[in-house]
KEVORO-631270 format. One record per residue (C-alpha): x, y, z; residue in three letters. Coordinates in steps of 0.25 Angstrom, whole numbers, padded with zeros to 4 digits, always signed. Layout:
<recs>
XYZALA;...
</recs>
This chain:
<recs>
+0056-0050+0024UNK;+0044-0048+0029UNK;+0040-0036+0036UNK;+0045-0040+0049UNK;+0058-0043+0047UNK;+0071-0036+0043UNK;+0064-0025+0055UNK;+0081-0020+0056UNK;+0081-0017+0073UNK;+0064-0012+0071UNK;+0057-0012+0085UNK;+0048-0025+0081UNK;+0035-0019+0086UNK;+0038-0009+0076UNK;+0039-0022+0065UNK;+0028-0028+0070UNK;+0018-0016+0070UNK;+0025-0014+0056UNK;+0020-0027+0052UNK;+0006-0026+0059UNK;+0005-0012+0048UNK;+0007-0019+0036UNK;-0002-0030+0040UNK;-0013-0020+0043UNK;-0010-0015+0028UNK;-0011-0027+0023UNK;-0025-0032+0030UNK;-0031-0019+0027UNK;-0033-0016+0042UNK;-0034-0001+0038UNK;-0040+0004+0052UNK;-0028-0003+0060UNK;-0018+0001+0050UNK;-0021+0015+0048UNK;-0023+0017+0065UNK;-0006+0013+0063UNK;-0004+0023+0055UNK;-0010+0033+0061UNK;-0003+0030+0072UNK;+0010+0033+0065UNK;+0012+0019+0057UNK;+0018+0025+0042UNK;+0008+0025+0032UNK;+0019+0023+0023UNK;+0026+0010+0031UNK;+0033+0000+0024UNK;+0036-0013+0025UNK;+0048-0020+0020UNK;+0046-0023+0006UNK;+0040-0006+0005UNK;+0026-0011+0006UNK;+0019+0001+0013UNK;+0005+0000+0021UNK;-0002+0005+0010UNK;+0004-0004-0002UNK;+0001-0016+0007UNK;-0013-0012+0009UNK;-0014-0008-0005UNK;-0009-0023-0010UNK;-0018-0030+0001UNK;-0032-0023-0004UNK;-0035-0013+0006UNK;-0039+0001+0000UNK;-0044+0006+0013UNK;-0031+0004+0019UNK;-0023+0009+0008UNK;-0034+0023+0010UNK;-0031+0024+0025UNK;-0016+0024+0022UNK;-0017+0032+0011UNK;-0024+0042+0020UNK;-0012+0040+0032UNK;-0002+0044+0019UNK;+0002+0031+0014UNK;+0010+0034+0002UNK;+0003+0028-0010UNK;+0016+0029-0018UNK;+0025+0020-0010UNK;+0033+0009-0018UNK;+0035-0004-0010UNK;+0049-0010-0013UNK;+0042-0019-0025UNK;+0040-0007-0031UNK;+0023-0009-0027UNK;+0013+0004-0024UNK;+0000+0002-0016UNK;-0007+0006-0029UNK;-0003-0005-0039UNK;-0007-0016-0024UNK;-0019-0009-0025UNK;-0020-0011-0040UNK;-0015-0025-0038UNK;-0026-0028-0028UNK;-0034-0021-0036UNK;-0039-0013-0024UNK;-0047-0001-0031UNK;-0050+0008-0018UNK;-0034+0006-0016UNK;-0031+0011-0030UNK;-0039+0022-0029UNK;-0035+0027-0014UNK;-0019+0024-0020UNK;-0023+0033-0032UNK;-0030+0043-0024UNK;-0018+0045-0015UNK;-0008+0048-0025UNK;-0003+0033-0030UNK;+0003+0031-0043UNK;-0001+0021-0051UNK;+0012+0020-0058UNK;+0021+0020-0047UNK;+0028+0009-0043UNK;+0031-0006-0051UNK;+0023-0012-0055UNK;+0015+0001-0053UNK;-0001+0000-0051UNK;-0003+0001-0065UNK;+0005-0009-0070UNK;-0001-0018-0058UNK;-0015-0016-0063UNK;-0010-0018-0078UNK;-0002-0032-0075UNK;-0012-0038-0067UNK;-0024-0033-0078UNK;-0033-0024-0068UNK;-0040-0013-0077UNK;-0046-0008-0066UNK;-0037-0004-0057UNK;-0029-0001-0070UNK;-0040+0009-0071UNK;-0040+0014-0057UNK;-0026+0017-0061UNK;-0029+0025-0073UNK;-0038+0032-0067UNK;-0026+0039-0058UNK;-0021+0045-0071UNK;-0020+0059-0068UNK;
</recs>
């Protein structure tokens, strides 16, 4: 299903805009994405499969968008339905500025499944491994 479909009686300009959003996340578009939210868009939106804004800016590589949503009050703890955080994307894509504004903002590393730092252990990447560690109160 993609984002689009299963929209049960949803105006479709509301659907289309929806899908417009998590295209924006995607690309890294931060200025048009966050001028959305700012204008009310959810920081916290989610598509179908629980992926929010900032979990799919996270998994595309884009650490200045995950900031700004950070900053508009994305949650950096929301599971998507896989059981998948933004900080083990961001680990995944071994996006350092991501991990480290997902840390900052109050992100577990060991939430989730596989959680960040099982993600950074299973595909061998000591350095965001240490990233991680470094979060250890």
């Amino acid at each position: 299903m993609t984002e689009q479909q299963g929209t049960g009686g949803i105006d479709p300009g509301v659907v289309e805009l929806a899908g417009r959003v998590f295209g924006l996340a995607r690309a890294g578009a931060t200025e048009q994405l966050v001028a959305y939210v700012d204008a009310g868009v959810p920081a916290d939106l989610t598509n179908d499969k629980g992926d929010t804004l900032l979990i799919l800016a996270a998994y595309h590589g884009h650490p200045g968008t995950v900031a700004a949503l950070l900053d508009r009050g994305a949650d950096p703890g929301r599971v998507n339905d896989r059981g998948q955080t933004a900080l083990a994307a961001a680990v995944f894509r071994q996006s350092a500025d991501a991990v480290r504004a997902l840390l900052g903002a109050g992100a577990d590393p060991d939430a989730g499944g596989p959680t960040a730092r099982e993600t950074a252990a299973f595909f061998d990447l000591p350095a965001m491994g240490a990233l991680l560690d470094g979060a250890r109160p």
